[in-house]
C-alpha positions as protocol buffer text, in pm:
chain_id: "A"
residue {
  index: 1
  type: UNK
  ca { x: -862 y: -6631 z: 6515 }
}
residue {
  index: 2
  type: UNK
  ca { x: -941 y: -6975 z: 6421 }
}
residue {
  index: 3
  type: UNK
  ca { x: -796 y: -7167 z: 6109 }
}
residue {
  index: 4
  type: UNK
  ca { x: -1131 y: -7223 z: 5990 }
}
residue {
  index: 5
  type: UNK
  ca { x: -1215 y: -6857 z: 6037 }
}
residue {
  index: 6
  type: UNK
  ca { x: -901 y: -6716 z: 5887 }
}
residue {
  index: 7
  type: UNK
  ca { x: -940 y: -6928 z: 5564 }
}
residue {
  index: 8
  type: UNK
  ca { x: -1275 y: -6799 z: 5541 }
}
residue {
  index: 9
  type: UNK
  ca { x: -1207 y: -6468 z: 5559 }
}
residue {
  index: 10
  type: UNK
  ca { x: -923 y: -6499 z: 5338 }
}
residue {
  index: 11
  type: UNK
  ca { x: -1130 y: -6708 z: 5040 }
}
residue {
  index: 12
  type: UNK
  ca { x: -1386 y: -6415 z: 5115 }
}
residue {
  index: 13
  type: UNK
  ca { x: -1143 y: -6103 z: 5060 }
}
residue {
  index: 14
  type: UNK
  ca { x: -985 y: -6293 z: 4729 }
}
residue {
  index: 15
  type: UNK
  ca { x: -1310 y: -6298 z: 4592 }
}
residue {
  index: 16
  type: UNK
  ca { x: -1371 y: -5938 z: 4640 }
}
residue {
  index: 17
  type: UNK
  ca { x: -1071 y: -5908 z: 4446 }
}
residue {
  index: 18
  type: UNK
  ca { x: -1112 y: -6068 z: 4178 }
}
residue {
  index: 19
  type: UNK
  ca { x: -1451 y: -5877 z: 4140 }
}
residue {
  index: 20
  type: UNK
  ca { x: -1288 y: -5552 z: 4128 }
}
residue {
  index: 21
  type: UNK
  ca { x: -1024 y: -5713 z: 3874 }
}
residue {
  index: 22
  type: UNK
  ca { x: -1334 y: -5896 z: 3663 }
}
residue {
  index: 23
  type: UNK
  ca { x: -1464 y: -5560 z: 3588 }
}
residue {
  index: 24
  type: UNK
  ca { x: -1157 y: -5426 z: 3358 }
}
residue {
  index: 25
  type: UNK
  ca { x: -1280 y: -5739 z: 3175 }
}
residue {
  index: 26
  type: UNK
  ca { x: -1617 y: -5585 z: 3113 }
}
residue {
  index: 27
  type: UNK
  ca { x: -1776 y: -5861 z: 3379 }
}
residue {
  index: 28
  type: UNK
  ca { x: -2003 y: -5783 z: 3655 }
}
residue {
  index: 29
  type: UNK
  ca { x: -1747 y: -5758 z: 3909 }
}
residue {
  index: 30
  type: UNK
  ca { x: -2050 y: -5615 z: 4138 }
}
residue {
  index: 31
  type: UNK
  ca { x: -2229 y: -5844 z: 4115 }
}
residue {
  index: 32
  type: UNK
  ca { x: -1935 y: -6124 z: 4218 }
}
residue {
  index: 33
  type: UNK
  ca { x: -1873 y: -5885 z: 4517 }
}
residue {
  index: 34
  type: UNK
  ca { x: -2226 y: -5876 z: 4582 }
}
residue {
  index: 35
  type: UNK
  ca { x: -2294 y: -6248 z: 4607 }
}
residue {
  index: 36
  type: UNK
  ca { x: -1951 y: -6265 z: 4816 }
}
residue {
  index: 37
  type: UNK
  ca { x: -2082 y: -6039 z: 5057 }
}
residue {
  index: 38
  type: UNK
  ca { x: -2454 y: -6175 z: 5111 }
}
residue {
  index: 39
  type: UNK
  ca { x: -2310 y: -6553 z: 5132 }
}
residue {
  index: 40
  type: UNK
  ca { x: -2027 y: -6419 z: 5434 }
}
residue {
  index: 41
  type: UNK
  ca { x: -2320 y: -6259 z: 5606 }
}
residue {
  index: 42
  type: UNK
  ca { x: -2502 y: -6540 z: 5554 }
}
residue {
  index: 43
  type: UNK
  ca { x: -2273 y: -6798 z: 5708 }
}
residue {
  index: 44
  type: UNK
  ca { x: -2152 y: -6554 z: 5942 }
}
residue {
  index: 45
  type: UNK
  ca { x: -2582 y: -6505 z: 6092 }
}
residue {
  index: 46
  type: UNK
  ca { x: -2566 y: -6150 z: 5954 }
}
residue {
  index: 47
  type: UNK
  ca { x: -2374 y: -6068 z: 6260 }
}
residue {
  index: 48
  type: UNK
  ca { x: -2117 y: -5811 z: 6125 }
}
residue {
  index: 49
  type: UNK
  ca { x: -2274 y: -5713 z: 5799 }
}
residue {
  index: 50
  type: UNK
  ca { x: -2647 y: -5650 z: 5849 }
}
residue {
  index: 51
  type: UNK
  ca { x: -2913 y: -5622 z: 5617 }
}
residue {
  index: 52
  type: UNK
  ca { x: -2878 y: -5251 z: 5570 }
}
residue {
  index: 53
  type: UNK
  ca { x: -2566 y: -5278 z: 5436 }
}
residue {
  index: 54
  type: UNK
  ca { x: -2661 y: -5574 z: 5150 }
}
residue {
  index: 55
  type: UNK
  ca { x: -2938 y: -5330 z: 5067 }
}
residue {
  index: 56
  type: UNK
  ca { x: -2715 y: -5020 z: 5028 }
}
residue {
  index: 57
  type: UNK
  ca { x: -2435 y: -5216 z: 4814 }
}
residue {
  index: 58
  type: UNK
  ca { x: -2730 y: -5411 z: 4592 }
}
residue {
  index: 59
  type: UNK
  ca { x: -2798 y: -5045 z: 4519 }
}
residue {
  index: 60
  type: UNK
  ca { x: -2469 y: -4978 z: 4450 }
}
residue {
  index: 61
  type: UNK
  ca { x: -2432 y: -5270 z: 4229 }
}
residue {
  index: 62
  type: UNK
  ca { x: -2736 y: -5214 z: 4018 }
}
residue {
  index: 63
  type: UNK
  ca { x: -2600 y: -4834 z: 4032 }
}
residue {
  index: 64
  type: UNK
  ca { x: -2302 y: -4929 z: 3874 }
}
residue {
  index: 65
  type: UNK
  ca { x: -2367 y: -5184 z: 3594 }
}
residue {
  index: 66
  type: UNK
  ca { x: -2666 y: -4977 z: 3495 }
}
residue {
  index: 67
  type: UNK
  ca { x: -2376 y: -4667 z: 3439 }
}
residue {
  index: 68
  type: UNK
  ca { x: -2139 y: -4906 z: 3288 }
}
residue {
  index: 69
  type: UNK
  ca { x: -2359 y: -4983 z: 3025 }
}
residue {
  index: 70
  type: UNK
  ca { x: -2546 y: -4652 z: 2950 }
}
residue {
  index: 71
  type: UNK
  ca { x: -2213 y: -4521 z: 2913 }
}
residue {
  index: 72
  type: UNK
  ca { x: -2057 y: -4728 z: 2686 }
}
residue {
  index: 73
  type: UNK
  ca { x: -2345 y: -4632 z: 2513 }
}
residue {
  index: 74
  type: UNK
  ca { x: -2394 y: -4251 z: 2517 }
}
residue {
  index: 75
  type: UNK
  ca { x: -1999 y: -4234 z: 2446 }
}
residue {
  index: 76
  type: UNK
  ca { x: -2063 y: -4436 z: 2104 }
}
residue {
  index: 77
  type: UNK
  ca { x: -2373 y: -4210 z: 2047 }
}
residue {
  index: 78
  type: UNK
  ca { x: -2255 y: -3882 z: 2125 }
}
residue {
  index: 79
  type: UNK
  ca { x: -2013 y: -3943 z: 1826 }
}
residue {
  index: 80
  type: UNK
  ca { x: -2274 y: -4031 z: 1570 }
}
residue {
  index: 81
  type: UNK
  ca { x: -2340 y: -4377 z: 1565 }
}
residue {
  index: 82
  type: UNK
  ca { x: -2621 y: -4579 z: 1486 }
}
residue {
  index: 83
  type: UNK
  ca { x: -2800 y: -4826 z: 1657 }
}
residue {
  index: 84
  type: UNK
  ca { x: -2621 y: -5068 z: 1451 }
}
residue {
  index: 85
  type: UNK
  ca { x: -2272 y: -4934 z: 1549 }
}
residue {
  index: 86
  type: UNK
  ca { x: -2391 y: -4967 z: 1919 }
}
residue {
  index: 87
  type: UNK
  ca { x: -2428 y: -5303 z: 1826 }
}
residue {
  index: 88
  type: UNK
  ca { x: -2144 y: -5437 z: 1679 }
}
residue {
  index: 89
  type: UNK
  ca { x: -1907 y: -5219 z: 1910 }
}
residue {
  index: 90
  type: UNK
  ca { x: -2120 y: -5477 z: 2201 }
}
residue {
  index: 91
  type: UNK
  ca { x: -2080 y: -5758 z: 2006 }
}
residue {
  index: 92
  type: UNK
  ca { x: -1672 y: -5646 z: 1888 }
}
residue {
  index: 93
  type: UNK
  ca { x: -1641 y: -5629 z: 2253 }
}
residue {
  index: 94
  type: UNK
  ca { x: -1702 y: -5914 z: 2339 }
}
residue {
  index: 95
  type: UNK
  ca { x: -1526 y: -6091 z: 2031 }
}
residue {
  index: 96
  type: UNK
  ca { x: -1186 y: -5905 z: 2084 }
}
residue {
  index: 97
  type: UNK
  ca { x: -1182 y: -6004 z: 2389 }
}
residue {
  index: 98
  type: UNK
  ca { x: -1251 y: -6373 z: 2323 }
}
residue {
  index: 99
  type: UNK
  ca { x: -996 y: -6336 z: 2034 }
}
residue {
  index: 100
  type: UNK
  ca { x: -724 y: -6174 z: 2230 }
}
residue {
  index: 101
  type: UNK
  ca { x: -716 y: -6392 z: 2536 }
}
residue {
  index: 102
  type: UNK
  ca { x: -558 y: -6681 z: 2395 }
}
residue {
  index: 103
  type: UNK
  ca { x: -277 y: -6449 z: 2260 }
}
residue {
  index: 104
  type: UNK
  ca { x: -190 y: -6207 z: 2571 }
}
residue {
  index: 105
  type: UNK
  ca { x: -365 y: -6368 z: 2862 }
}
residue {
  index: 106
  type: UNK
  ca { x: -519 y: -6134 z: 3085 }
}
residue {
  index: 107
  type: UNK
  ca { x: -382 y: -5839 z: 2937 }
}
residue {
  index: 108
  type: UNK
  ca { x: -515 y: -5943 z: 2556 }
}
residue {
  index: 109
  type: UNK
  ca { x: -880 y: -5962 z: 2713 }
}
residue {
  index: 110
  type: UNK
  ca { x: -839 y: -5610 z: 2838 }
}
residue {
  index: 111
  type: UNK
  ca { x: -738 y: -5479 z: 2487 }
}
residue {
  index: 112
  type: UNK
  ca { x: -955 y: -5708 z: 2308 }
}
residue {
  index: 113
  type: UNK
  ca { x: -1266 y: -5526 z: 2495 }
}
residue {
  index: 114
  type: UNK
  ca { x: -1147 y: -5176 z: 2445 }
}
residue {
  index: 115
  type: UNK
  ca { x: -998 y: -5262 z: 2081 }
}
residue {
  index: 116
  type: UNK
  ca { x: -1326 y: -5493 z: 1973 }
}
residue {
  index: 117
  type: UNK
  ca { x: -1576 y: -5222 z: 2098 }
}
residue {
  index: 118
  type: UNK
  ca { x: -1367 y: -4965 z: 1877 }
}
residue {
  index: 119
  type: UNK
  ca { x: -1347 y: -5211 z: 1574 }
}
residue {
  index: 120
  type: UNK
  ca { x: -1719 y: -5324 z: 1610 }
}
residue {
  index: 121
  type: UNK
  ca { x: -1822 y: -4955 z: 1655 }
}
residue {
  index: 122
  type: UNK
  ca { x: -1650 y: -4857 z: 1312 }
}
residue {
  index: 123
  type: UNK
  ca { x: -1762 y: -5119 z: 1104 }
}
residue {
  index: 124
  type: UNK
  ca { x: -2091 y: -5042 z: 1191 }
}
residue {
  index: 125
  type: UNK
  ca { x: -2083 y: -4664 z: 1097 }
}
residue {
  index: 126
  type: UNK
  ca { x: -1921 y: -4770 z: 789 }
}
residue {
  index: 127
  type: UNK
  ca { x: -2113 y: -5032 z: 661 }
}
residue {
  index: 128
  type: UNK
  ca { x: -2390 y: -4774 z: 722 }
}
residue {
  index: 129
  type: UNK
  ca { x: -2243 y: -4474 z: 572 }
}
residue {
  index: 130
  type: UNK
  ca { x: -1957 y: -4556 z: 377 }
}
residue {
  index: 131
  type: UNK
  ca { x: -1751 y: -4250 z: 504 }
}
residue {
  index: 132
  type: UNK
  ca { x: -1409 y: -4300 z: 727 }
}
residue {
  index: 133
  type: UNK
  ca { x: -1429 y: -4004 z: 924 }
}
residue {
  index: 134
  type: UNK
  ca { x: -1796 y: -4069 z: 1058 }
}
residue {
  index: 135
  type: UNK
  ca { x: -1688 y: -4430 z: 1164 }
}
residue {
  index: 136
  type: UNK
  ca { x: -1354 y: -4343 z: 1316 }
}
residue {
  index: 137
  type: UNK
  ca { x: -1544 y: -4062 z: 1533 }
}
residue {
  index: 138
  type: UNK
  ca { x: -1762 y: -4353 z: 1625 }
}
residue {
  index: 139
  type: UNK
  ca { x: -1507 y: -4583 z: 1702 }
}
residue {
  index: 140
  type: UNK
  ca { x: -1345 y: -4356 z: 1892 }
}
residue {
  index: 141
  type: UNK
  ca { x: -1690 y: -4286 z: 2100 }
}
residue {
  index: 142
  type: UNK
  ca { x: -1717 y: -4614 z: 2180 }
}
residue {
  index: 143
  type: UNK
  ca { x: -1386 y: -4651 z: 2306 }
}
residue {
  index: 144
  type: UNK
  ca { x: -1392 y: -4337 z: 2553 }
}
residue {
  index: 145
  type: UNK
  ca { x: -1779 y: -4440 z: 2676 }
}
residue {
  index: 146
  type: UNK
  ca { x: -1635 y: -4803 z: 2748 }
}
residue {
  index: 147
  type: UNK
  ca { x: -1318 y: -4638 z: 2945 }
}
residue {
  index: 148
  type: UNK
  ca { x: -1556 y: -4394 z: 3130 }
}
residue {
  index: 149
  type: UNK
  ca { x: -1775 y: -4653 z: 3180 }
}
residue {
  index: 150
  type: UNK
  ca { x: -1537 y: -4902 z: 3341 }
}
residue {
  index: 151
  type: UNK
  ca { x: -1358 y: -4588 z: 3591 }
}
residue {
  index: 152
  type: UNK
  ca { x: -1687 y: -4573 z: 3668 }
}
residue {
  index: 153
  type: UNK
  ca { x: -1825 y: -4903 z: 3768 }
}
residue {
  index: 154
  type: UNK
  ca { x: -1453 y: -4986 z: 3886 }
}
residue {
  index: 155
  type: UNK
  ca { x: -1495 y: -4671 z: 4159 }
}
residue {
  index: 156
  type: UNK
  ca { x: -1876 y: -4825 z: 4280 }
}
residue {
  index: 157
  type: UNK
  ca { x: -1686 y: -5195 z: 4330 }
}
residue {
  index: 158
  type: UNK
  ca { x: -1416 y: -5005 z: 4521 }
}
residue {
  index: 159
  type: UNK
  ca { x: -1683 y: -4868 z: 4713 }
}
residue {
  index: 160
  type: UNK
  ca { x: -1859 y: -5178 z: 4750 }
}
residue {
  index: 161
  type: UNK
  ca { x: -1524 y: -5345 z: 4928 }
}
residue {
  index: 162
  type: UNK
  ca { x: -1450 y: -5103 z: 5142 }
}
residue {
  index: 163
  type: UNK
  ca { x: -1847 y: -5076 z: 5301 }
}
residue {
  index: 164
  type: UNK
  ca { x: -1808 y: -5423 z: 5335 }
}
residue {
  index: 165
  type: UNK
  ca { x: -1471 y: -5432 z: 5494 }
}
residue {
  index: 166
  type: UNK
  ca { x: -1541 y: -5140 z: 5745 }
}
residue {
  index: 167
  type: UNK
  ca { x: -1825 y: -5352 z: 5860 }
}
residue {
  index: 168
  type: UNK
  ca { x: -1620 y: -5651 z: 5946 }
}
residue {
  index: 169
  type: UNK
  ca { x: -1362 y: -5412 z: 6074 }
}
residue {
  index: 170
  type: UNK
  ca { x: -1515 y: -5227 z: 6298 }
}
């Protein structure tokens, strides 16, 4: 194997990688894998993954963020919460995880996602109802739809990765 070739197919697989890793930080990670996998084919002339295949995993991909997000949100809902506790346990999201980053890294933008979603999710009920338990059970919604929600989408990109690599494989 060329140099050339070897550095491309290494640049490609670390990309894949860091797809499946950007999605325990609530990003598309399919999509990343996605675009990784259309531009190899593209500067490879579609030779070893074929059209089929970019069809089948743009599927996949709109499969999987489409789950990750209904999820997150039938998890918050099935515990009672509003449409504005859906909304702020979004928007806590995404604010924890800003938040967190600078503190832990890597590791504070996982539990600033999980821990922001939970916080956002019980303000909202309680600013609404003015009750702890009904914003706690909401919280807690939130948080299990957002962990189902990332298995989930986390077990499509897996997916994804291993279509493509079977096709360059074999």
């Amino acid at each position: 194997m060329p140099l050339l070739e070897a550095a491309g197919l290494t640049i490609f697989v670390v990309i894949l990688l860091v797809g499946i890793f950007s999605i325990i930080f609530g990003l598309p990670g399919t999509f990343l894998i996605l675009g990784d996998v259309v531009i190899y084919s593209w500067i490879t002339g579609f030779e070893k993954i074929g059209l089929k295949i970019i069809i089948v995993l743009v599927f996949i991909s709109l499969l999987a963020e489409t789950m990750d997000f209904f999820l997150g949100i039938a998890g918050a809902r099935r515990y009672g919460s509003s449409k504005t506790g859906v909304a702020l346990s979004i928007i806590g999201g995404i604010v924890g995880a800003i938040m967190m980053t600078p503190i832990l890294f890597g590791l504070g933008a996982i539990i600033g996602v999980f821990l922001g979603g939970f916080a956002g999710a019980f303000l909202g009920e309680y600013l609404e109802q003015r009750k702890l338990k009904p914003a706690i059970r909401a919280g807690y919604g939130s948080l299990i739809g957002r962990i189902i929600g990332t298995l989930v989408k986390g077990s499509l990109a897996i997916v994804m990765v291993v279509i493509a690599m079977s096709a360059i494989y074999s």
